[in-house]
C-alpha positions in Angstrom: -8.1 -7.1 2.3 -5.8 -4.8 3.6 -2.5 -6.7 1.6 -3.9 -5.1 -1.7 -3.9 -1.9 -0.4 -1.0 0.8 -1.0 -0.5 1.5 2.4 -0.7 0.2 5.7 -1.8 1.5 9.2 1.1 2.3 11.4 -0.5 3.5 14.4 -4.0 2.0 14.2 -4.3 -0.3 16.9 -0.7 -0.3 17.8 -1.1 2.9 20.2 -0.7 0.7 23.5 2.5 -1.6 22.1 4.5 2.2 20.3 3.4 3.5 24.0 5.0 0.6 25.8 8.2 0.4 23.7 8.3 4.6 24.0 8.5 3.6 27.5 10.9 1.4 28.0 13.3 3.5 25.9 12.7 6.6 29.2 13.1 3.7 31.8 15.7 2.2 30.4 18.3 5.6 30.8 16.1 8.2 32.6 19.4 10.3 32.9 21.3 10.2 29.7 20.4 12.9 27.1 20.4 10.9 24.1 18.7 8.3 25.6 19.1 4.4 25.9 20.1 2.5 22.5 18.5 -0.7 22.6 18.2 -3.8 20.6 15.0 -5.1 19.9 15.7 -8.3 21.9 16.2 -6.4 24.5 12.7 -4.3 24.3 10.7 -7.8 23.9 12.2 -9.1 27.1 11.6 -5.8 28.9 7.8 -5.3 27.5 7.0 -9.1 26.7 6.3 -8.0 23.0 6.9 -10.6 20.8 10.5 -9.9 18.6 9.5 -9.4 15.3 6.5 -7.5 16.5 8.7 -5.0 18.2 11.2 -4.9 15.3 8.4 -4.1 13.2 7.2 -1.2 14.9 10.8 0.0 15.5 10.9 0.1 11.6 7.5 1.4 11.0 7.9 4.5 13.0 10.4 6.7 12.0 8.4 9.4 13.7 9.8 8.5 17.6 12.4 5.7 16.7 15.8 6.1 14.9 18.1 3.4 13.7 21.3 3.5 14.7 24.5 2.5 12.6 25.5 -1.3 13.0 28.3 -1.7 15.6 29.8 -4.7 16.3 27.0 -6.3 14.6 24.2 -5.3 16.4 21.6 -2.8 15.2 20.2 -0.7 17.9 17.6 2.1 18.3 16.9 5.3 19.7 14.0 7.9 20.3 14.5 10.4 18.1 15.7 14.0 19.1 12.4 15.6 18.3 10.2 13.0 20.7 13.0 13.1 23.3 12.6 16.9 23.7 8.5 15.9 23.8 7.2 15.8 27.4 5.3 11.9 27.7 1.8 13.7 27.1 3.1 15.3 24.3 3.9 11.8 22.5 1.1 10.1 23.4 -1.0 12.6 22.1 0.9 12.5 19.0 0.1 9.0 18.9 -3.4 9.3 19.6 -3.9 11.8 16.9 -1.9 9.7 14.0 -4.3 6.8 15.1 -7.7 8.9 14.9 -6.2 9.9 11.4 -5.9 6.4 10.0 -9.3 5.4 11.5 -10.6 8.3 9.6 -9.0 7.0 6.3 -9.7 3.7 7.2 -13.6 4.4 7.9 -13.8 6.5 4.9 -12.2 4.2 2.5 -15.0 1.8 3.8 -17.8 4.4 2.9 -16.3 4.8 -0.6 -16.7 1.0 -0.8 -19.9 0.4 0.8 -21.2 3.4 -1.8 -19.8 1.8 -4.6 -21.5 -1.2 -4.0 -25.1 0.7 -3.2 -24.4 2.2 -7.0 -23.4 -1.5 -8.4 -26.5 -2.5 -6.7 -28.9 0.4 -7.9 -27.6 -0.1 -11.4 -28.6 -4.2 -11.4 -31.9 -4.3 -9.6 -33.8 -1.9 -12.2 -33.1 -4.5 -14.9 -33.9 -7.4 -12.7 
């Protein structure tokens, strides 16, 4: 269902793995100021995510991960400036909120449905 829809839902669900891959970034290089770059091979064997998983949510949220430019091959990523001057409460309540704003969209694209089936219905059973 959700294949023939414009968009897709980037946080909803996907708190607990974005929150887990936000923290492996800090743990990896508590000290440096730009933070750890990483490859996503490396953040599935640190977290246990799955690969493609992780390099799907690396893409999908530009919001707290950057790409970095290829070097020698390998394309690594970073936590954006903007999340890195965040304190960890800070982000995850960022991430809460983007995920109570797609369940809201997601819950009211499903009224809109639900009501246009009620007025499919409403307009048929008269004439039955």
């Amino acid at each position: 269902m959700f294949g023939i829809l414009p968009f897709q839902f980037r946080f909803r669900g996907k708190v607990r793995l974005l929150l887990d891959i936000y923290y492996c970034f800090v743990d990896a290089a508590p000290d440096q100021t730009g933070g750890a770059a990483l490859h996503p091979t490396q953040i599935a064997r640190i977290t246990g995510i799955s690969f493609t998983e992780v390099a799907k949510r690396l893409d999908a949220t530009p919001e707290l991960f950057v790409r970095l430019p290829k070097r020698d091959g390998l394309t690594r990523y970073r936590i954006t400036s903007s999340a890195t001057a965040r304190s960890h409460e800070e982000v995850e309540t960022l991430l809460r909120n983007a995920e109570r704003n797609e369940s809201l969209l997601f819950y009211a694209i499903a009224f809109m449905v639900l009501a246009m089936l009620a007025i499919v219905v409403l307009t048929i059973a008269p004439n039955l």
